[in-house]
Chimera marker file (.cmm) of the C-alpha trace (Angstrom):
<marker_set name="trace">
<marker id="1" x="88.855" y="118.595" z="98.204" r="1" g="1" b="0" radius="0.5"/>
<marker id="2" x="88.356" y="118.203" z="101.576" r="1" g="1" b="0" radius="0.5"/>
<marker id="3" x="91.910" y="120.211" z="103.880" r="1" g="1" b="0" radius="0.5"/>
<marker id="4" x="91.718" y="117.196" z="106.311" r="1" g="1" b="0" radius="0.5"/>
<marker id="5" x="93.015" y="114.508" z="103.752" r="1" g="1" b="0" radius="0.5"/>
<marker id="6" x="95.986" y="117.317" z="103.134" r="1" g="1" b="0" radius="0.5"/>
<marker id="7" x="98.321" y="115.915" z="105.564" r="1" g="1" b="0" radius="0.5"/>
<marker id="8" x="101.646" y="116.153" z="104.671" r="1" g="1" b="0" radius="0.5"/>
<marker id="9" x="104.365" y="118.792" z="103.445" r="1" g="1" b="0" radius="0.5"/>
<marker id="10" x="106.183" y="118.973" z="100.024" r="1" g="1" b="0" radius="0.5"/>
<marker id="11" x="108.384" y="121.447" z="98.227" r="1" g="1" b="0" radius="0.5"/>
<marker id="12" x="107.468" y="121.413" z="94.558" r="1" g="1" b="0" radius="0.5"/>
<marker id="13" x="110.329" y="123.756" z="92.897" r="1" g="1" b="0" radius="0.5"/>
<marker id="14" x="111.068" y="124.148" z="88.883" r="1" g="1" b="0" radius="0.5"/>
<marker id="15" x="114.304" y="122.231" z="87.456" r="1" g="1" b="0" radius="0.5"/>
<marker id="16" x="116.135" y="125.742" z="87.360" r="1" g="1" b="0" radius="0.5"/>
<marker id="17" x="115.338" y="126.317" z="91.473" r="1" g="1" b="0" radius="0.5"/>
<marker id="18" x="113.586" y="129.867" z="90.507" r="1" g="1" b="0" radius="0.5"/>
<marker id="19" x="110.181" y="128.954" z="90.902" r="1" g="1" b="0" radius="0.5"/>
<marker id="20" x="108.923" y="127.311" z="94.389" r="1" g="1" b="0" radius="0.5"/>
<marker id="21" x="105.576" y="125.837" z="95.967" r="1" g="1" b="0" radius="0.5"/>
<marker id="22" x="105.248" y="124.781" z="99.570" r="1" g="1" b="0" radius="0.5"/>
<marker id="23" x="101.698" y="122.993" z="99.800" r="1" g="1" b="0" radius="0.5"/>
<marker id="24" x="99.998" y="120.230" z="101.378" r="1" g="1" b="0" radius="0.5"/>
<marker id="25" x="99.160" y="117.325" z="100.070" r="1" g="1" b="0" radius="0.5"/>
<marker id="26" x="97.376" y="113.569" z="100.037" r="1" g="1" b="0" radius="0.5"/>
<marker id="27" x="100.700" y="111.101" z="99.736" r="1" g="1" b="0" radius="0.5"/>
<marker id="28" x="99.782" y="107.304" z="98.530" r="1" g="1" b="0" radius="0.5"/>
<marker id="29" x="102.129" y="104.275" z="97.888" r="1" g="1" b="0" radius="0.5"/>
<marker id="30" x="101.320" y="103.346" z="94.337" r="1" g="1" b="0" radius="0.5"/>
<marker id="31" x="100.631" y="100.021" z="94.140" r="1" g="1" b="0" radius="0.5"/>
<marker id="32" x="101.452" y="97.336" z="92.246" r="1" g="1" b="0" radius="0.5"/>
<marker id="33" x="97.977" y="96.109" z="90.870" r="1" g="1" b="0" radius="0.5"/>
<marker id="34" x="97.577" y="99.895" z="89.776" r="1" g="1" b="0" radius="0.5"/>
<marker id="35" x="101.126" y="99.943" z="88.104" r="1" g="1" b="0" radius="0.5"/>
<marker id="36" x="100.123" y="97.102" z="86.269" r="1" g="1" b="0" radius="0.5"/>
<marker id="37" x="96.784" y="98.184" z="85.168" r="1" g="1" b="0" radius="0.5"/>
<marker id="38" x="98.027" y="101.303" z="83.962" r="1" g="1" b="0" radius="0.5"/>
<marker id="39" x="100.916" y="99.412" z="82.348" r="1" g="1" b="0" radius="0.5"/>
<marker id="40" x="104.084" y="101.546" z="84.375" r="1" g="1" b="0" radius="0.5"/>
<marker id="41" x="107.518" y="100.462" z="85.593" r="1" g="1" b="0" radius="0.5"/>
<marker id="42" x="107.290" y="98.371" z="88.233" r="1" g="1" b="0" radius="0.5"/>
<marker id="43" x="108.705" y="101.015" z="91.214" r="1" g="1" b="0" radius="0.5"/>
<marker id="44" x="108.857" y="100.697" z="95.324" r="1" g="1" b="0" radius="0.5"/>
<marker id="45" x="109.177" y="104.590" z="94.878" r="1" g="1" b="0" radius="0.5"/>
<marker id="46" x="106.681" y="105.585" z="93.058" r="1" g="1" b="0" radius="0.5"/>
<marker id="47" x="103.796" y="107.834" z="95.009" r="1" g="1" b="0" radius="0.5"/>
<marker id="48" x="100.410" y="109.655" z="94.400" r="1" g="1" b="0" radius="0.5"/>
<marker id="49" x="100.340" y="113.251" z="95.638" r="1" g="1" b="0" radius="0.5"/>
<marker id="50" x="96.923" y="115.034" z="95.514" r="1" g="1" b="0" radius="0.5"/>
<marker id="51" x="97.209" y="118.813" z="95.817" r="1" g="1" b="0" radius="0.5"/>
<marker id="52" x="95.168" y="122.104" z="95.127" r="1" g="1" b="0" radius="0.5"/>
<marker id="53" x="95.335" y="123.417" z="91.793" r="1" g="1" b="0" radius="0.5"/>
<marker id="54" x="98.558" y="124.595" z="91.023" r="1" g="1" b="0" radius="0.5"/>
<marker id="55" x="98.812" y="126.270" z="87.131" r="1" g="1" b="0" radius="0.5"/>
<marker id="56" x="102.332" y="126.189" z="86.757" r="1" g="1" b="0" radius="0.5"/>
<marker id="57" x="103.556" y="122.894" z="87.277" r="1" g="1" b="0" radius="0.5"/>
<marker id="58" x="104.708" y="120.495" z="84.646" r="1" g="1" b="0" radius="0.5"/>
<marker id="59" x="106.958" y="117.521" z="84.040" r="1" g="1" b="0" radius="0.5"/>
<marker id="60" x="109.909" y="119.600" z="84.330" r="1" g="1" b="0" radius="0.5"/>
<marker id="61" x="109.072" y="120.390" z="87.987" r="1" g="1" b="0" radius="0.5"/>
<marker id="62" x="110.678" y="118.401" z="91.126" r="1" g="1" b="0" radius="0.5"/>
<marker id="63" x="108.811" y="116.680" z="93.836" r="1" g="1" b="0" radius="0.5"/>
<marker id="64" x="110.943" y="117.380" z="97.479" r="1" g="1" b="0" radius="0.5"/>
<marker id="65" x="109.148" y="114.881" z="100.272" r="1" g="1" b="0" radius="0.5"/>
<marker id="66" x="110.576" y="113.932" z="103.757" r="1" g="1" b="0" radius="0.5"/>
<marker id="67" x="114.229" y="115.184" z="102.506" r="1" g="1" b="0" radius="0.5"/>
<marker id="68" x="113.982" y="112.993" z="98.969" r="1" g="1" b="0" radius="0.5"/>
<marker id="69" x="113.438" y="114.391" z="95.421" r="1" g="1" b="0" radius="0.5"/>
<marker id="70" x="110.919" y="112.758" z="93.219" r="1" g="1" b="0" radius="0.5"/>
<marker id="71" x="110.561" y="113.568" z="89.368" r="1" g="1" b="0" radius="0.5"/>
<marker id="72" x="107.231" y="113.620" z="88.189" r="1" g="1" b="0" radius="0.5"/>
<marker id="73" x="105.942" y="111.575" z="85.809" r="1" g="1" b="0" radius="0.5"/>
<marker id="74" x="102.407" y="112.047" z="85.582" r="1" g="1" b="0" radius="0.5"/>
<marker id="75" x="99.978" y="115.137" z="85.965" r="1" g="1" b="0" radius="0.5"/>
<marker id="76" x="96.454" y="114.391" z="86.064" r="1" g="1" b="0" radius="0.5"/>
<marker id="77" x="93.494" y="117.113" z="86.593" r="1" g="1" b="0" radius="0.5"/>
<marker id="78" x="90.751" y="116.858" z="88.855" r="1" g="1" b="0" radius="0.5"/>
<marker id="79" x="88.340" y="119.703" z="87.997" r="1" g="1" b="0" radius="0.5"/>
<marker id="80" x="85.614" y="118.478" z="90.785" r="1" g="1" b="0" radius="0.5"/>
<marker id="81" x="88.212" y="118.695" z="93.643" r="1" g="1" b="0" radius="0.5"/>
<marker id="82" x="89.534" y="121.462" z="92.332" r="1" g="1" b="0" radius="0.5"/>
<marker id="83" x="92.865" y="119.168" z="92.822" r="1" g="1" b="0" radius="0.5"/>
<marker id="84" x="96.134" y="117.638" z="91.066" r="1" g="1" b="0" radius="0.5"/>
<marker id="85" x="97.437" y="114.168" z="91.504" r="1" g="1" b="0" radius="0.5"/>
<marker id="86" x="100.739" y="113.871" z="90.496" r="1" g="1" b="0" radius="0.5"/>
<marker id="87" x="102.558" y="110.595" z="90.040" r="1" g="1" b="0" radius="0.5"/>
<marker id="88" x="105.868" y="110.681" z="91.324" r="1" g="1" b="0" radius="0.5"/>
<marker id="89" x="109.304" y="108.070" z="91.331" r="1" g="1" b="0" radius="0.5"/>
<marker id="90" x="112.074" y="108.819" z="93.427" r="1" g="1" b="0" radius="0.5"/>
<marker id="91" x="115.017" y="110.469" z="91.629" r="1" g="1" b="0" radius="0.5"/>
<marker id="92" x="118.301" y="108.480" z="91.239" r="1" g="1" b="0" radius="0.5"/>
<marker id="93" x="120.681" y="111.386" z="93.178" r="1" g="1" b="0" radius="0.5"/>
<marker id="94" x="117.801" y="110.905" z="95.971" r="1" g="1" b="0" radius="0.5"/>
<marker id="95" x="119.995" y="109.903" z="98.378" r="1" g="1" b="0" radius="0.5"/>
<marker id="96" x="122.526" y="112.683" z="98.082" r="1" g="1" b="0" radius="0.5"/>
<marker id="97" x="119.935" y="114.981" z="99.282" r="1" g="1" b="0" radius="0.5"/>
<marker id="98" x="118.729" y="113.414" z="101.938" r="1" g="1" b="0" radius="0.5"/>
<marker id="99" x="118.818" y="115.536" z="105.634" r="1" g="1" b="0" radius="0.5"/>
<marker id="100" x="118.662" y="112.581" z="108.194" r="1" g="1" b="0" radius="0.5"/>
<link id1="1" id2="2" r="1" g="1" b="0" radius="0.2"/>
<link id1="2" id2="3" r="1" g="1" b="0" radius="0.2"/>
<link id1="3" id2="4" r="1" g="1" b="0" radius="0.2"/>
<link id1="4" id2="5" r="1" g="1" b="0" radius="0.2"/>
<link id1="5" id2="6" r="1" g="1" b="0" radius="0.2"/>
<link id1="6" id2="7" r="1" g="1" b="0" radius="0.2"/>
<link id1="7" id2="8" r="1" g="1" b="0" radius="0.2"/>
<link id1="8" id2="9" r="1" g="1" b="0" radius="0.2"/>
<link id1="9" id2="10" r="1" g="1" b="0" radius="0.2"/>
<link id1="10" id2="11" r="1" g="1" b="0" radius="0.2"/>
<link id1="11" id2="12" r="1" g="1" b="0" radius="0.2"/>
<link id1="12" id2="13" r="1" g="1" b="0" radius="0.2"/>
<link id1="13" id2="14" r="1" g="1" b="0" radius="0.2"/>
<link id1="14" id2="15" r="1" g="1" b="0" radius="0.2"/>
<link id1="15" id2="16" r="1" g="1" b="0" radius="0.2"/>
<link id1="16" id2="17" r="1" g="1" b="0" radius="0.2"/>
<link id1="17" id2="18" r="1" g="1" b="0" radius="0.2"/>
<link id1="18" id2="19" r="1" g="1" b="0" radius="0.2"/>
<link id1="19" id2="20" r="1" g="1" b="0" radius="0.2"/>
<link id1="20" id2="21" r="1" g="1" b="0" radius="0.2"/>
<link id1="21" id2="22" r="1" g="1" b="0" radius="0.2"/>
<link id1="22" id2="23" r="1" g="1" b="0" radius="0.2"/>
<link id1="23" id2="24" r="1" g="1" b="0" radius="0.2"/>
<link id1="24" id2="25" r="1" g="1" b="0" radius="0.2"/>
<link id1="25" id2="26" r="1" g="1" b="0" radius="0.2"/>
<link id1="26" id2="27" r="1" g="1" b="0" radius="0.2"/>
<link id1="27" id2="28" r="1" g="1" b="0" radius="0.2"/>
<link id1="28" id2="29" r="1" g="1" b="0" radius="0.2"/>
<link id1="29" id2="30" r="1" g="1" b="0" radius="0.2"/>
<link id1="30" id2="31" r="1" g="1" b="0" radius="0.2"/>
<link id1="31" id2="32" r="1" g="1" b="0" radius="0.2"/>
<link id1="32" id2="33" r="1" g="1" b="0" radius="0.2"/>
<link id1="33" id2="34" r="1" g="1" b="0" radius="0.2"/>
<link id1="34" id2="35" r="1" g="1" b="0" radius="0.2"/>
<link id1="35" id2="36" r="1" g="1" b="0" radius="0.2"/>
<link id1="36" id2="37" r="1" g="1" b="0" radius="0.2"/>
<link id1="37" id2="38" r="1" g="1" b="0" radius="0.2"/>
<link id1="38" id2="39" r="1" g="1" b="0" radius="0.2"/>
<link id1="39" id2="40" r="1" g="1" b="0" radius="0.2"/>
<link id1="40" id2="41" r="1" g="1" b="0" radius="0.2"/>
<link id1="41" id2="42" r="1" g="1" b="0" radius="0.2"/>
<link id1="42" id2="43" r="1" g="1" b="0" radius="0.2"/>
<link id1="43" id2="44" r="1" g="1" b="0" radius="0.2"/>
<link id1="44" id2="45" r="1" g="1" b="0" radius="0.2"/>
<link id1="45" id2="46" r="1" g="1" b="0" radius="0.2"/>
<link id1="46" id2="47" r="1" g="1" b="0" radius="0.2"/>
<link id1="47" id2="48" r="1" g="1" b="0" radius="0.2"/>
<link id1="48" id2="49" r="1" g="1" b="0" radius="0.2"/>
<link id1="49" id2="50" r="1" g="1" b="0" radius="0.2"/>
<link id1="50" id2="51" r="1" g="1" b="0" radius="0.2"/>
<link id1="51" id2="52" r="1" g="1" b="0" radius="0.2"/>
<link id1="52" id2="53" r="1" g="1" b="0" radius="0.2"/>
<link id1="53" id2="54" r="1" g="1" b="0" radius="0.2"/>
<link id1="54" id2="55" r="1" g="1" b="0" radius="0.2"/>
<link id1="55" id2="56" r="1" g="1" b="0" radius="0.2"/>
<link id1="56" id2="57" r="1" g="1" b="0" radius="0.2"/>
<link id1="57" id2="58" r="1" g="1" b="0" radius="0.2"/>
<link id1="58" id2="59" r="1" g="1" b="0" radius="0.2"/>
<link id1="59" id2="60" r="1" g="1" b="0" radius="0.2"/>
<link id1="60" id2="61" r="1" g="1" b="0" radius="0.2"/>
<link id1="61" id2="62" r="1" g="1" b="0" radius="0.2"/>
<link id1="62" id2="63" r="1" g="1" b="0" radius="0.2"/>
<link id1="63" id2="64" r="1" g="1" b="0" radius="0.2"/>
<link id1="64" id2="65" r="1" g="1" b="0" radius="0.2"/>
<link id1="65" id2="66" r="1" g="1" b="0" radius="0.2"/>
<link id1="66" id2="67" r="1" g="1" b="0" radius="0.2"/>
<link id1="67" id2="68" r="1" g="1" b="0" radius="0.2"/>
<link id1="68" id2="69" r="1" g="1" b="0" radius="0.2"/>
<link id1="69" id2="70" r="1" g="1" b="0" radius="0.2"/>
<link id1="70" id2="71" r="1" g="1" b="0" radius="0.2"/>
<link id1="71" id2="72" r="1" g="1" b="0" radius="0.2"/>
<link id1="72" id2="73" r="1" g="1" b="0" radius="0.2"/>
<link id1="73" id2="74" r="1" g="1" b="0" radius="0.2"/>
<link id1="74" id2="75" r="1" g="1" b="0" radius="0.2"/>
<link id1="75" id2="76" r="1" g="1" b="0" radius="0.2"/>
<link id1="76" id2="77" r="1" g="1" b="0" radius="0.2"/>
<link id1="77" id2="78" r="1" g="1" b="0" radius="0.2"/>
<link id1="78" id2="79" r="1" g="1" b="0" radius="0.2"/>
<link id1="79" id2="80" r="1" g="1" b="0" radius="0.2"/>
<link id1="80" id2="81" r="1" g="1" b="0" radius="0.2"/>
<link id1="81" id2="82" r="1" g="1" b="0" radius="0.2"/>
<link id1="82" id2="83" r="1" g="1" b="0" radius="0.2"/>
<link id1="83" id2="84" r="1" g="1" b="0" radius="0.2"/>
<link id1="84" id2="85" r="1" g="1" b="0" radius="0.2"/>
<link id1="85" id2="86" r="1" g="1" b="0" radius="0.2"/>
<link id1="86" id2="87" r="1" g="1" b="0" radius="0.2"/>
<link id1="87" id2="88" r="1" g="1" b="0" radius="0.2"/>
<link id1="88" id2="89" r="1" g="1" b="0" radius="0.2"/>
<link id1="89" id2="90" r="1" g="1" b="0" radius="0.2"/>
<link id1="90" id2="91" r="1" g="1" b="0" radius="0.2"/>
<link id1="91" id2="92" r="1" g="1" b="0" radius="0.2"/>
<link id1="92" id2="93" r="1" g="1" b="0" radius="0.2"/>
<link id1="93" id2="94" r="1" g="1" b="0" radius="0.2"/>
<link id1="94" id2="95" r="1" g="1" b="0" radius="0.2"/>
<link id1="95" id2="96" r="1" g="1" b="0" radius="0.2"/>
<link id1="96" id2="97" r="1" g="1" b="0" radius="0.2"/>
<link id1="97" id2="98" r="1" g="1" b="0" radius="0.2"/>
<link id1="98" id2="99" r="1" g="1" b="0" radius="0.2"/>
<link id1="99" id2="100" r="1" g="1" b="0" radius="0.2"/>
</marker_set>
């Protein structure tokens, strides 16, 4: 994966708060010809977040970007970039926790 395309900063921390990643990442609108290809909820919120390989992340995990948390809802590997994309919607209490 090339570092360049690693642009932005999120906080990727487990549901219980005792396990936390700051890393860069690749952050995408998902749109909504590829929702309906891939047959998902129609979402304004829902993002692509490439990242290095992380081992410990699941579904439990939560997505913190520009003050919002996302939950994810998709992991998918990519062993040539030595990468994760994770699919992400915004979570409902998103608003509580925003800093602005």
């Amino acid at each position: 994966m090339e570092s360049g395309k690693l642009s932005e900063r999120i906080t990727i921390k487990s549901h219980d708060g005792q396990i936390s990643y700051d890393v860069w990442c690749n952050v995408r609108p998902v749109t909504t010809r590829e929702q309906l290809r891939n047959s998902t909820v129609l979402a304004n919120n829902l993002l692509t977040l490439q990242i290095r390989y992380l081992k410990d992340i699941n579904n439990t995990f939560k997505v913190v970007y520009q003050g919002y948390e996302y939950d994810i809802v998709n992991i998918t590997s990519d062993w040539k970039a030595d990468s994760i994309i994770l699919t992400v919607i915004m979570n409902d209490d998103a608003s509580r926790i925003r800093n602005t």
